[in-house]
Backbone as CSV, one residue per row, in Angstrom:
resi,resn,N_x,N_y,N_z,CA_x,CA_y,CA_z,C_x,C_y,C_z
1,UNK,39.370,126.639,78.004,39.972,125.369,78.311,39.619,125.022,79.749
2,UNK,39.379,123.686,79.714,38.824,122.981,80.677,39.925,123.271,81.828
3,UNK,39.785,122.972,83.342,41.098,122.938,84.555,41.484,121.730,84.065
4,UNK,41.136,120.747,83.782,41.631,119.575,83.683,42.053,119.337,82.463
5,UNK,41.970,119.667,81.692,42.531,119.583,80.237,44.372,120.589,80.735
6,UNK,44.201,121.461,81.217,45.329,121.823,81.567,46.197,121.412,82.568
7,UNK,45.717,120.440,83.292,46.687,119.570,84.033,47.049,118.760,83.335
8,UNK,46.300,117.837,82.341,46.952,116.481,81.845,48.145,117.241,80.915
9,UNK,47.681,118.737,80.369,48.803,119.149,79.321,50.371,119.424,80.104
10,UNK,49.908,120.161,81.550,51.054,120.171,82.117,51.629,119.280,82.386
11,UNK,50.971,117.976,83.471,52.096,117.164,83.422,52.541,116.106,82.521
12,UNK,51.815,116.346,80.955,52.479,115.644,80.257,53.926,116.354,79.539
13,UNK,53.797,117.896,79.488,54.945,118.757,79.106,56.129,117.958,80.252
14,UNK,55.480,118.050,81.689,56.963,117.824,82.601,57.179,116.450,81.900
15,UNK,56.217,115.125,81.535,56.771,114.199,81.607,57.897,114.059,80.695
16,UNK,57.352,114.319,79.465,58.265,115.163,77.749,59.448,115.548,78.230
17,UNK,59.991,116.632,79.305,61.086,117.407,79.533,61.601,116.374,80.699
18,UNK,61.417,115.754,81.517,62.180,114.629,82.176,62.582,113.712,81.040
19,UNK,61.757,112.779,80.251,62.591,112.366,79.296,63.773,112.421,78.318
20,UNK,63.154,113.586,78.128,64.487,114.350,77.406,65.630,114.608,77.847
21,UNK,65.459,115.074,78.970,66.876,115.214,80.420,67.204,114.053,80.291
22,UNK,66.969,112.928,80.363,67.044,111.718,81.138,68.079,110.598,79.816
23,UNK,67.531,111.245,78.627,68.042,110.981,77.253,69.201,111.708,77.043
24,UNK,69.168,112.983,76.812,70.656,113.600,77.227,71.516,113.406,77.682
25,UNK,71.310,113.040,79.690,72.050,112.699,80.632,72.596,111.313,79.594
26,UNK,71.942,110.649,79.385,72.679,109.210,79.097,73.414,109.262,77.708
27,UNK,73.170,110.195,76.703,74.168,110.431,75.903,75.317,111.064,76.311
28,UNK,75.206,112.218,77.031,76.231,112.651,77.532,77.390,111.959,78.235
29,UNK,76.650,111.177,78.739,77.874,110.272,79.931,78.376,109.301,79.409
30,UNK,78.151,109.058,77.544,78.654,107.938,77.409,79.708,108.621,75.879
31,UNK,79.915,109.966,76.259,80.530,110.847,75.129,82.114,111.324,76.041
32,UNK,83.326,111.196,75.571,84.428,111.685,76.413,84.207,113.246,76.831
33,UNK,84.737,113.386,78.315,84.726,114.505,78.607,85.686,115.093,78.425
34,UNK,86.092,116.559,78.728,87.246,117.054,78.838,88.060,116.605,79.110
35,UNK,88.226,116.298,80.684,89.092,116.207,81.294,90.014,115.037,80.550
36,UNK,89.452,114.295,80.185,89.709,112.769,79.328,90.809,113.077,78.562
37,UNK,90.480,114.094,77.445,90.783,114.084,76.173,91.870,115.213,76.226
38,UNK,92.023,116.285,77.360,93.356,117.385,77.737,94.164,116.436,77.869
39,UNK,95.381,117.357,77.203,96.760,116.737,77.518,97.038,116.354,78.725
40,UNK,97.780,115.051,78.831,98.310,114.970,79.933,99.825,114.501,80.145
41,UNK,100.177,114.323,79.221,101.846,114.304,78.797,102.634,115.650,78.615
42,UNK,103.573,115.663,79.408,104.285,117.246,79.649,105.874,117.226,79.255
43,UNK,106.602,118.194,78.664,108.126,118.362,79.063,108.355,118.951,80.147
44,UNK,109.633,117.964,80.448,110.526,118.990,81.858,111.591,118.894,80.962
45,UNK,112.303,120.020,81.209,113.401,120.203,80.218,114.495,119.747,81.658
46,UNK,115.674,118.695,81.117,116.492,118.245,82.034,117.762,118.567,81.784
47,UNK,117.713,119.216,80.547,119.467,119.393,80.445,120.342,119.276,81.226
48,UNK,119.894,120.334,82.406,121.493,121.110,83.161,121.285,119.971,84.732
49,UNK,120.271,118.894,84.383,120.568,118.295,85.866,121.598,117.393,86.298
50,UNK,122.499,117.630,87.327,123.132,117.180,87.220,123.507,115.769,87.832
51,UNK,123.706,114.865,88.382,123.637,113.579,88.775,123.756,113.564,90.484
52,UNK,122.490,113.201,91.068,122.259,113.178,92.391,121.054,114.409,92.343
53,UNK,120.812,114.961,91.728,120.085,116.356,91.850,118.133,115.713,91.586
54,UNK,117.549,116.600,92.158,116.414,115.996,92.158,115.032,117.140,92.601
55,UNK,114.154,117.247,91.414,113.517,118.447,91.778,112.312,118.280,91.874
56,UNK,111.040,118.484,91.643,109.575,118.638,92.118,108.872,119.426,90.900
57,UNK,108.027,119.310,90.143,107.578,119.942,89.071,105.983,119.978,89.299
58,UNK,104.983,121.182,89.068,103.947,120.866,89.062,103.385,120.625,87.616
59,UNK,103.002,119.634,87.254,102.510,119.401,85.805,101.356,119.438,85.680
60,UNK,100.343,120.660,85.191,98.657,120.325,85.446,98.351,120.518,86.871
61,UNK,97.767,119.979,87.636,97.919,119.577,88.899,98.283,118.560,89.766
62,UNK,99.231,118.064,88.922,99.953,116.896,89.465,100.858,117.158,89.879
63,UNK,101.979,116.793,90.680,103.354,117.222,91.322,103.972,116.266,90.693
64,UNK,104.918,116.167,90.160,106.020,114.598,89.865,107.410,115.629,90.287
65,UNK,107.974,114.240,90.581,109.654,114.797,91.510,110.364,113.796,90.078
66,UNK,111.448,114.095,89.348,112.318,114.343,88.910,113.900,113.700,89.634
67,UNK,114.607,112.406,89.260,115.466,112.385,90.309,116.424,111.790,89.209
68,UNK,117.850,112.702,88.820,119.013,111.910,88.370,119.586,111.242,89.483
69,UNK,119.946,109.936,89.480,120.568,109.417,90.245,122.499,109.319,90.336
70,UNK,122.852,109.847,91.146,124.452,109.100,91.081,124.672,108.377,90.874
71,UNK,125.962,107.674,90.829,126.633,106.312,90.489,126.233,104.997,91.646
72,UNK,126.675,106.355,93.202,126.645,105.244,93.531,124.604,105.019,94.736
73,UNK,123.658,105.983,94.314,122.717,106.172,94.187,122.166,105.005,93.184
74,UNK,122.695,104.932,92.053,122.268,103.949,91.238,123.019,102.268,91.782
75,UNK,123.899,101.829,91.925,124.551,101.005,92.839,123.799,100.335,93.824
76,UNK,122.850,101.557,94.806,122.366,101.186,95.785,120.239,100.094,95.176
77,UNK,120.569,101.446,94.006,118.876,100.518,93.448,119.304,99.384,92.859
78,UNK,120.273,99.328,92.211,120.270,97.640,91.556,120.460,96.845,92.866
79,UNK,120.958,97.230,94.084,121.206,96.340,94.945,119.904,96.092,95.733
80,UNK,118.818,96.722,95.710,117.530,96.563,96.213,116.942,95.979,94.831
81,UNK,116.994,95.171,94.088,116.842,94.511,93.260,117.615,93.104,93.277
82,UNK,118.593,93.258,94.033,119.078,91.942,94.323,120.413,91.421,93.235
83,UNK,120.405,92.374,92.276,121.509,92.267,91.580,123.152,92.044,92.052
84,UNK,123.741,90.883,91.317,124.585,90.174,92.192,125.919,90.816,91.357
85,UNK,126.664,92.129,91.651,128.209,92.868,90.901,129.310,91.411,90.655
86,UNK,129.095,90.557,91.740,130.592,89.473,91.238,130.200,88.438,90.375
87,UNK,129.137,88.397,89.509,128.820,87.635,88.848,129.017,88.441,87.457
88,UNK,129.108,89.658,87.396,129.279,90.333,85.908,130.226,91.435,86.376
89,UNK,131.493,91.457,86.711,132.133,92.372,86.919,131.994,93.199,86.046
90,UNK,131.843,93.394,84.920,131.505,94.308,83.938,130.567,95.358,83.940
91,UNK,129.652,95.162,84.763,128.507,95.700,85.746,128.510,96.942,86.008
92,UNK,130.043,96.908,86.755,129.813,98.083,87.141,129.838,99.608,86.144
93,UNK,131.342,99.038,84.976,131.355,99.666,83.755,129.882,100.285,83.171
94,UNK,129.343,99.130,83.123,127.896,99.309,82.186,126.856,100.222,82.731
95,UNK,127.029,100.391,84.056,126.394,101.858,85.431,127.148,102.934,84.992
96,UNK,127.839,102.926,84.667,128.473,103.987,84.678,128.140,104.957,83.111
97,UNK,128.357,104.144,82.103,128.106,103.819,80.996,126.397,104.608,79.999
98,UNK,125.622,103.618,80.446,124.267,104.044,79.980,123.759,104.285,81.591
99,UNK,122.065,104.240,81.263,121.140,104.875,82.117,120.506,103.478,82.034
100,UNK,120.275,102.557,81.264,119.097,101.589,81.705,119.893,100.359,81.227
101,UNK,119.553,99.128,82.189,120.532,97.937,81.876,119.243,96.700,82.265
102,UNK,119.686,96.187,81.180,119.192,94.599,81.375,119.224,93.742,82.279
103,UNK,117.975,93.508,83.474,118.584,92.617,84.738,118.482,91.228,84.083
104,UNK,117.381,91.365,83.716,116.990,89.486,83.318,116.144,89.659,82.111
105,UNK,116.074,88.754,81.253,115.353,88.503,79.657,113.885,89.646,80.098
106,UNK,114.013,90.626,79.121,112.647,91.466,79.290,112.258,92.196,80.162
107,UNK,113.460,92.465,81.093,113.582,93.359,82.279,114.615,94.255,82.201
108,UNK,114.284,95.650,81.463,115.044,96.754,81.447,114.592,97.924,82.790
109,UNK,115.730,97.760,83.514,115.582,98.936,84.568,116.114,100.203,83.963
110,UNK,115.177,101.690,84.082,115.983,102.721,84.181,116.329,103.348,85.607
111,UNK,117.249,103.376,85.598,117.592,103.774,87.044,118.872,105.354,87.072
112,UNK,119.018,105.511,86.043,119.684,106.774,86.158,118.752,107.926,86.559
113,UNK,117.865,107.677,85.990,116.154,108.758,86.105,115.107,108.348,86.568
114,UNK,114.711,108.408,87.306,113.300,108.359,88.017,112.042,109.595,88.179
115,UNK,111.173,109.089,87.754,110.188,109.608,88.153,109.032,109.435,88.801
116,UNK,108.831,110.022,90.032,107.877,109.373,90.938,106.460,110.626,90.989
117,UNK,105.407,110.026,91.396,104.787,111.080,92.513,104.954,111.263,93.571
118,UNK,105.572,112.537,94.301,105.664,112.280,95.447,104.957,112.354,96.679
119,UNK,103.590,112.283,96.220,102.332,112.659,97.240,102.402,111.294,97.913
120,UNK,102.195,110.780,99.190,101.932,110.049,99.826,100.683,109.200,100.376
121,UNK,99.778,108.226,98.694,98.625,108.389,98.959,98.240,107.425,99.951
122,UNK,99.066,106.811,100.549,98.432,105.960,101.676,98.831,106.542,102.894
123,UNK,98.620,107.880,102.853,98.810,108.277,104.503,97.938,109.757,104.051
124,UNK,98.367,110.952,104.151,97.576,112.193,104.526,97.917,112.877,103.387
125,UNK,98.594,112.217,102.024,98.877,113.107,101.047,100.181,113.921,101.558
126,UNK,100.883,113.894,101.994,101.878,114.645,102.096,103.111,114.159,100.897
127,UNK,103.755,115.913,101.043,104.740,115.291,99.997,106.178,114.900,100.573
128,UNK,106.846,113.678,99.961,107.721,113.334,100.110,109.203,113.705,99.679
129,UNK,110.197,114.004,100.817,111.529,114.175,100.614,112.498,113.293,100.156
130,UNK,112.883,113.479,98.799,114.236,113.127,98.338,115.055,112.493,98.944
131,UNK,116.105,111.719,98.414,117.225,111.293,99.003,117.194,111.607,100.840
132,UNK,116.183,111.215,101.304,116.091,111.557,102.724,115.719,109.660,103.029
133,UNK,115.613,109.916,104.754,115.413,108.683,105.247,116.204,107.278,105.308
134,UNK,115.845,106.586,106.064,116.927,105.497,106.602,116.970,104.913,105.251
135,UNK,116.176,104.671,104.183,116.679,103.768,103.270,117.416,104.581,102.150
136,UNK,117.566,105.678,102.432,118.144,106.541,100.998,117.093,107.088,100.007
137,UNK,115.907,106.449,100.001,114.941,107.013,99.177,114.128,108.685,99.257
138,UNK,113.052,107.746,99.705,112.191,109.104,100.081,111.697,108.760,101.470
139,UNK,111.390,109.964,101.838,110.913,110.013,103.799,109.929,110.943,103.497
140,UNK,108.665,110.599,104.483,107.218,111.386,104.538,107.542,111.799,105.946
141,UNK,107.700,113.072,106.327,107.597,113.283,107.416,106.642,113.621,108.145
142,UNK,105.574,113.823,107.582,104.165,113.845,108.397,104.121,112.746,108.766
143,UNK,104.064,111.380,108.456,103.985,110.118,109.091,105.209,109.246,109.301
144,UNK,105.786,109.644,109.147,107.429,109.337,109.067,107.735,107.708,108.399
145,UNK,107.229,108.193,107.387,106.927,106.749,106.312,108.561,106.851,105.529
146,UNK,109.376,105.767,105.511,110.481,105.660,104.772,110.884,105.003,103.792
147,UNK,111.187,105.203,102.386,110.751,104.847,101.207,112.345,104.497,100.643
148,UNK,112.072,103.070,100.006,113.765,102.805,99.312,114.280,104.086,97.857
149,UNK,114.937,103.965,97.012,114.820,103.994,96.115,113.958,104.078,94.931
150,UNK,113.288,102.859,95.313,112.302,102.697,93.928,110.893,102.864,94.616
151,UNK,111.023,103.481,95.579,109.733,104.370,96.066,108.975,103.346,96.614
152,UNK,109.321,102.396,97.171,108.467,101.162,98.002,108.890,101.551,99.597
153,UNK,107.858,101.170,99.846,107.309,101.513,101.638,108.281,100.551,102.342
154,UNK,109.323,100.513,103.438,109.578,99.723,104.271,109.638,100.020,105.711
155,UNK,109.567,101.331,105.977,109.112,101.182,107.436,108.079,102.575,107.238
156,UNK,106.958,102.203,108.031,106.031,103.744,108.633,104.693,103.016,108.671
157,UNK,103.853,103.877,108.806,102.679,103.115,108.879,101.530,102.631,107.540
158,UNK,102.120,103.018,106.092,101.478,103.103,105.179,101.998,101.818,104.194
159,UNK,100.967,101.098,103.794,101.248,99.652,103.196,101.635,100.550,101.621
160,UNK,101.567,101.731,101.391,101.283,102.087,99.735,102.573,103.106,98.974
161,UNK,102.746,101.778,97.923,103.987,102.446,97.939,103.882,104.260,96.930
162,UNK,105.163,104.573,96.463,104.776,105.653,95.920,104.867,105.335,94.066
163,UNK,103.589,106.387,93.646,103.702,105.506,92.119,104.142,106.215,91.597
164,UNK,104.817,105.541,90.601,105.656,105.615,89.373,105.457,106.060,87.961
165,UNK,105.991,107.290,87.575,104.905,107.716,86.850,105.933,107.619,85.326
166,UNK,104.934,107.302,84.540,106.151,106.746,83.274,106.384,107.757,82.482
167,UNK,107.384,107.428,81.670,108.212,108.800,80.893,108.607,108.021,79.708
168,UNK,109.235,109.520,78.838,110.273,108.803,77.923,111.275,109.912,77.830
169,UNK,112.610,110.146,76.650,112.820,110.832,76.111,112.644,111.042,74.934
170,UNK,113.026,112.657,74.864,113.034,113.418,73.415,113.896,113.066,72.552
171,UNK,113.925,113.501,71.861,115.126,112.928,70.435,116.584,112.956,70.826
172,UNK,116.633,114.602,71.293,117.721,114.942,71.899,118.111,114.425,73.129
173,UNK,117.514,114.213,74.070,117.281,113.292,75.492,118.108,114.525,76.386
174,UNK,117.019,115.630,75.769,117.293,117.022,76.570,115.952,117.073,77.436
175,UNK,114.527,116.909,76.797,113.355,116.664,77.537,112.765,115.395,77.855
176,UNK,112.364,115.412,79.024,111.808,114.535,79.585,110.238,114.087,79.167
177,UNK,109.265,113.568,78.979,107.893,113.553,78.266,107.197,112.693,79.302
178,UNK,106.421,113.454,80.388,106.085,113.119,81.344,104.349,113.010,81.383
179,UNK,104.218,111.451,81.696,103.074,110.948,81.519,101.879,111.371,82.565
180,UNK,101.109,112.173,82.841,100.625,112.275,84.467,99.057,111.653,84.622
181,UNK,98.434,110.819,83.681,97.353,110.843,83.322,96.603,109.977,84.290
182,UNK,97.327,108.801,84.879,96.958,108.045,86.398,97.530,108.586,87.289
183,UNK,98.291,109.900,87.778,98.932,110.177,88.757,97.767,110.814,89.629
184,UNK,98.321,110.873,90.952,97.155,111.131,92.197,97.577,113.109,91.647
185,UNK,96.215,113.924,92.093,96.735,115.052,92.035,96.705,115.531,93.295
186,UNK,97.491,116.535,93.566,96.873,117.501,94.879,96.322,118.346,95.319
């Protein structure tokens, strides 16, 4: 065999095996990956929590914080909502009562339970403290970012609030079914 007969064979083999890569690569990337298709919905079992109590769970590699609220913990979020008590004296009964109440047509708040992330992604990732800080919410003390209730930013240096990570309950409304699949991880 000629030298040159064995170059055109070689680099037509490479050209053959780049194609093929190149065909692959683009099937591949248009096929779900793992990560996609793993669970990402978790139980926290909540039974024994008791009202005001509030804990930190690592789910996967996500952190979500866990927060029963008190009475008057809950009181304070409908009132950062703007909810007006002398217009439905009954109000307060109905807090006391269930966990999620009707503010306006198609607006069900739960506010007995919350679940947040508490990583702080508009500052350094730090995690955030509970029932801490001037507004009652959460406080970042690496940046000393201070968070209401419903996990919105009002004083520190970070425009971002903290997100909200959705749930449901179990039959029994003993477990919690915790969604983490947009949550920031750490």
């Amino acid at each position: 065999m000629k030298r040159r007969n064995l170059l055109y064979y070689t680099t037509g083999g490479w050209f053959v095996l780049t194609v093929l890569a190149g065909v692959y690569s683009l099937f591949r990337s248009t096929m779900p990956y793992s990560e996609a298709t793993s669970s990402t919905v978790y139980a926290v079992n909540v039974a024994n929590f008791e009202p005001g109590h509030a804990q930190t769970f690592k789910l996967g590699d996500v952190p979500v914080l866990v927060w029963r609220r008190d009475l008057t913990q809950k009181i304070e979020a409908l009132k950062l909502l703007d909810v007006n008590f002398t217009e439905n004296p009954n109000l307060l009964e109905e807090i006391r009562d269930i966990g999620e109440i009707e503010i306006e047509p198609g607006s069900v708040f739960r506010f007995e339970w919350f679940a947040v992330s508490p990583i702080n992604i508009g500052g350094h990732g730090c995690i955030v403290q509970p029932d801490a800080g001037d507004y009652g919410g959460f406080y970042d003390s690496c940046q000393g970012v201070h968070f209401d209730l419903w996990g919105r930013v009002h004083a520190g240096p970070t425009q971002r609030d903290l997100q909200v990570i959705p749930w449901r309950w179990s039959d029994d409304g003993s477990v919690m079914w915790v969604d983490t699949k947009n949550a920031p991880e750490f």
